[in-house]
N, C-alpha and C positions, 0 to 999 in steps of 0.2 A: 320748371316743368311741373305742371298740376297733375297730382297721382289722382286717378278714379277709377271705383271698381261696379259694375251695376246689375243688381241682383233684380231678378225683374220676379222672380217666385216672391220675395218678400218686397218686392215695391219699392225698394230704396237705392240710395245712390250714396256711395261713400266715397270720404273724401279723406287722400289720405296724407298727413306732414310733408310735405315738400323734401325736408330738409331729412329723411328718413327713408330707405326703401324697406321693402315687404319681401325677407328673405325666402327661400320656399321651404326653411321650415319654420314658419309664421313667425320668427324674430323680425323684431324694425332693426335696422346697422343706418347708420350714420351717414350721409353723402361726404366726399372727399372737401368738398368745399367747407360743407356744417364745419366740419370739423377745421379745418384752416380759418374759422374765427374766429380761434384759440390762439392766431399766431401775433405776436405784439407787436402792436401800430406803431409808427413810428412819428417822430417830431413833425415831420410835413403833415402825415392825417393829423394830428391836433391842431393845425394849423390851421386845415380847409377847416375840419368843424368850426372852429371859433370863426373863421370867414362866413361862412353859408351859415351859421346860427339855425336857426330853425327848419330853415330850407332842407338842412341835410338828408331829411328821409326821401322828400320828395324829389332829389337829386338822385339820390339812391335806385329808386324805383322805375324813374324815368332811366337810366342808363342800364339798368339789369331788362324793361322792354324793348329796350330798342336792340341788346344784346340778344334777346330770347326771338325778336322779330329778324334778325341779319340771319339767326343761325336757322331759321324758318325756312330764308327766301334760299338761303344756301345748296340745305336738304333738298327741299324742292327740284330745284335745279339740277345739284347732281341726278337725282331720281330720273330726270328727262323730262320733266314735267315745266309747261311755258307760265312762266310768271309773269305777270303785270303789273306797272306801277299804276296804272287806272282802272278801278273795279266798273263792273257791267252799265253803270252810268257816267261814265265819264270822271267820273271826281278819285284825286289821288286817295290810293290803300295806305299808301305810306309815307314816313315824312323824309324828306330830300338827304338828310343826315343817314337816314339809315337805306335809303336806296343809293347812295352814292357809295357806301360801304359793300352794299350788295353787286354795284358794278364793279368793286375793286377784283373782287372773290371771282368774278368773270372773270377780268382781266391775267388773275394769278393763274387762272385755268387752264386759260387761250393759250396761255404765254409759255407756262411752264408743262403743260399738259399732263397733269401726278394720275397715275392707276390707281381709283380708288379698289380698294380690295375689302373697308369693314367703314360704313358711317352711320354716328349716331347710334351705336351699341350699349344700350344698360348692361353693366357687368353687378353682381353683385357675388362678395366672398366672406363666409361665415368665418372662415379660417384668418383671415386678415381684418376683417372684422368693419368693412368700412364698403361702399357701393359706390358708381359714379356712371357716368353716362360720356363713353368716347365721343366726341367728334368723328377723328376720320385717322386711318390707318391708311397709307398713301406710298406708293413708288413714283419715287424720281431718282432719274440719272442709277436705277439698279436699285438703290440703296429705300430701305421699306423705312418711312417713320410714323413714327408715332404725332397727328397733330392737334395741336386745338385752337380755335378760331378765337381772336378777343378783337373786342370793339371799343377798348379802354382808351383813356387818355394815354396811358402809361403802361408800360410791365411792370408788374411787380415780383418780389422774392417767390412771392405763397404761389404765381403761375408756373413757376420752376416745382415747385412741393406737390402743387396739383398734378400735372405730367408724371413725376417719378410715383407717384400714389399709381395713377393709370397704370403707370406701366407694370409694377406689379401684378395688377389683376387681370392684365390680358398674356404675361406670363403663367397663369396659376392656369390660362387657358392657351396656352402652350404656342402659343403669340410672341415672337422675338422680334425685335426693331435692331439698325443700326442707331438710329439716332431718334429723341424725340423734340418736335420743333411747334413756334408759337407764329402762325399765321394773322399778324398786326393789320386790321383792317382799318386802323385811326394812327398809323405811323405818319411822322413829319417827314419823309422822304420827299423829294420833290425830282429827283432822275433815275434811271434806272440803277446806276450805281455803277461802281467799279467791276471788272471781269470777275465772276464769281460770284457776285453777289447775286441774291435774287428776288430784287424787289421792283417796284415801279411807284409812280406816283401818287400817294397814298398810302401804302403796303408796304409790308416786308415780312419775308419768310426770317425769323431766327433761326437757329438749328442748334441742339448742342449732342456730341458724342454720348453713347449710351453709358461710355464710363464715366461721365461727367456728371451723371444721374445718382451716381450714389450717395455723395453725399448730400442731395437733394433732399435724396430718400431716409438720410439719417437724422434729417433736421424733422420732416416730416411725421416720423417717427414719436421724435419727442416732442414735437406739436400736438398728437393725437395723447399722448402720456396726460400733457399738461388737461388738455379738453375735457377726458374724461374722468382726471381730479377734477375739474369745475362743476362737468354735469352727470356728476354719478347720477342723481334721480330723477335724469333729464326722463320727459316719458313727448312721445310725439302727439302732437293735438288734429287728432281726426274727426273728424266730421259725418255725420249721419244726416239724409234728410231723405224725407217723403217723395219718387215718383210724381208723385200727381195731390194735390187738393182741391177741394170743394165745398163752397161757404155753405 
């Protein structure tokens, strides 16, 4: 998510760290992600790097837009708003990979039909020291969770560390879940699953217990220890530019 703020008295347009929010009393805190990558890689990532060699950033880049573009088409959506996979000329918006994920997230909808009740909320807490941006707070079947959408090959540990971070901070805003759960829009599923389950072709809802969340939240913890030894005089790299020029 690109931060900008645009002052039109002084003509300019700033642009602010990504990886950093703008607390409201003018400190930068840290995103929950920034900070989970402090958490140590494991044998399989050294593995892909040495595979993709150089490739890696641009592997990178393209799977965080096609993430950034799913959770686009999603909002939208929920919002009420009709999306298309062909802009006002005919020719695709998007690429098949990431509208096929964006059908899934229909499908979970249709299917399962969750009340949303908060999506897409920047939280930010000076107290805790770290900011992030919910997904979606959701009821199914009674029970309120906490979710967040991934477009990944895989789950990993740190999206268990990211959730129990969330949930903290929409507790400090008096926000309780039963459970918080990882909506897999790149799962290998291929049936709906057994009684209980609740995924479909493509997808799958994870779910874990709120009390499952603490030691999440403990690991997390000393994730953000280790982070902030590495980047004591981390400073965020913002951006200033001109409104308008004129040769």
């Amino acid at each position: 998510m690109k931060q900008f703020q645009i002052d039109l008295v002084k003509g300019r347009i700033e642009f602010t760290d990504a990886r950093f929010y703008l607390s409201p009393n003018g400190s930068y805190i840290p995103s929950v992600t920034t900070i989970l990558d402090a958490y140590p890689k494991d044998a399989a990532f050294f593995k892909w790097l040495k595979d993709v060699g150089q490739d890696a950033d641009s592997i990178r880049d393209e799977a965080g837009k096609r993430g950034s573009n799913v959770h686009d088409l999603t909002e939208r959506y929920d919002d009420g708003q009709e999306v298309s996979f062909l802009n006002n000329n005919g020719y695709p918006t998007y690429k098949m990979s990431e509208w096929s994920m964006f059908e899934r997230y229909v499908e979970f909808t249709q299917t399962i039909n969750p009340i949303i009740e908060m999506s897409e909320v920047h939280m930010i807490s000076d107290k805790l020291g770290f900011a992030g941006t919910l997904d979606r707070v959701v009821e199914i079947n009674g029970k309120k969770i906490l979710l967040d959408i991934k477009t990944s090959n895989s789950i990993q540990p740190t999206h268990w560390l990211q959730l129990s971070a969330y949930n903290e901070l929409i507790k400090e805003n008096s926000v309780k879940v039963h459970q918080v759960a990882i909506l897999w829009l790149n799962a290998k599923t291929r049936t709906e699953g057994k009684k209980g389950a609740i995924q479909g072709k493509g997808w799958q809802l994870i779910t874990k217990d709120i009390k499952e969340v603490k030691a999440d939240w403990q690991i997390f913890q000393t994730t953000y220890s280790l982070w902030k030894a590495i980047n004591d005089e981390i400073k965020p790299r913002n951006l200033s530019y001109k409104l308008k020029n004129k040769k």
